[in-house]
C-alpha positions in Angstrom: 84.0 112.8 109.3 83.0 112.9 105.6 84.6 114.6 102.8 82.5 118.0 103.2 83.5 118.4 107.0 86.9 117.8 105.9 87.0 120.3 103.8 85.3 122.5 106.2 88.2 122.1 108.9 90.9 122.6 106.2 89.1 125.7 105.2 88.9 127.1 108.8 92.6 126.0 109.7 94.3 127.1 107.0 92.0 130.6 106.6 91.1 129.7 103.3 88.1 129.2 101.5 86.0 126.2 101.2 86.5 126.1 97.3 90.1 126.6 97.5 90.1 123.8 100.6 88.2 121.5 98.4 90.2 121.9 95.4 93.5 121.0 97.4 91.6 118.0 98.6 90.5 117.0 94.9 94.7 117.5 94.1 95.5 115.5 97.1 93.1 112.6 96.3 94.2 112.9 92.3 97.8 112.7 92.9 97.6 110.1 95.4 95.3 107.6 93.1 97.6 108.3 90.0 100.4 107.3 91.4 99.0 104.4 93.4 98.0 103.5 90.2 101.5 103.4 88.6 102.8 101.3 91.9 104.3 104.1 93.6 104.0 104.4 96.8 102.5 107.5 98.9 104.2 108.0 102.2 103.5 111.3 104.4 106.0 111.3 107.4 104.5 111.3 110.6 101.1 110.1 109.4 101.4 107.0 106.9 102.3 105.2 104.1 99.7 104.2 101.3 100.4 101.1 98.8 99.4 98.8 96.5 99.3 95.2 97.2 98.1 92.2 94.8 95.7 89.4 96.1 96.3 86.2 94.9 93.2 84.2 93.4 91.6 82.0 95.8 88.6 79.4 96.5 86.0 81.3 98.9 82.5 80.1 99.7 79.0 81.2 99.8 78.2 81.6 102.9 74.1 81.3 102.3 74.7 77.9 100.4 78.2 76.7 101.2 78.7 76.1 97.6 82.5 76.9 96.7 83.0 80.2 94.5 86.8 81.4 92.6 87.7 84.8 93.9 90.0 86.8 91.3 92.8 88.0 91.7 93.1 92.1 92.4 95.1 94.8 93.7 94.1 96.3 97.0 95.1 99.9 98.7 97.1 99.2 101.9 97.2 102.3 104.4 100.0 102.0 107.8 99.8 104.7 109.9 103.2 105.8 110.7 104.5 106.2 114.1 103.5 109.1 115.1 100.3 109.1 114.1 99.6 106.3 115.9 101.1 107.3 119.0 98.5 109.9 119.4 95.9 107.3 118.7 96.5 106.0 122.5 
C-alpha cells in the first residue's frame, strides 16, 4: 500500500474527503518526525511504538573488493509493533 491508497482508505472509512484524509496523514507524519527528532518517543497503544536509536561507528567492508570501509555513526528509526497488532498478524 502506498501513501495515495492510504489516504484513499482513510478517506472512505472515515467519510471524509481525500484532501482532508491526506492532510491528517501529512499532520500524522509531521508530528511523528518532529518529535522523533527531539528523542521522544511515539507510541500508539495497540499498534506500536516508534524510536530513535544511535548506531555506533563501525569497520564494514566492500563487498565487490573486500577492502575495509569506516561506517559513521547515525541515528536510526526503530518501529515494535505492539501486541495487539501483532496478534492479528498470525
Amino acid at each position: 500500500m502506498n501513501k495515495g491508497q492510504l489516504v484513499d482508505k482513510i478517506a472512505g472509512d472515515a467519510k471524509i474527503s481525500k484532501v482532508q484524509a491526506g492532510a491528517a496523514l501529512d499532520s500524522f507524519i509531521t508530528a511523528t518526525m518532529g518529535a522523533l527528532k527531539k528523542g521522544d518517543k511515539v507510541t500508539l497503544v495497540g499498534f506500536g511504538t516508534y524510536s530513535v536509536s544511535k548506531r555506533s561507528a563501525r569497520i564494514g567492508r566492500n563487498p565487490q573488493t573486500g577492502k575495509e570501509i569506516k561506517i559513521p555513526a547515525k541515528k536510526v528509526v526503530k518501529f515494535k509493533a505492539g501486541k495487539e497488532f501483532s496478534s492479528k498478524l498470525k
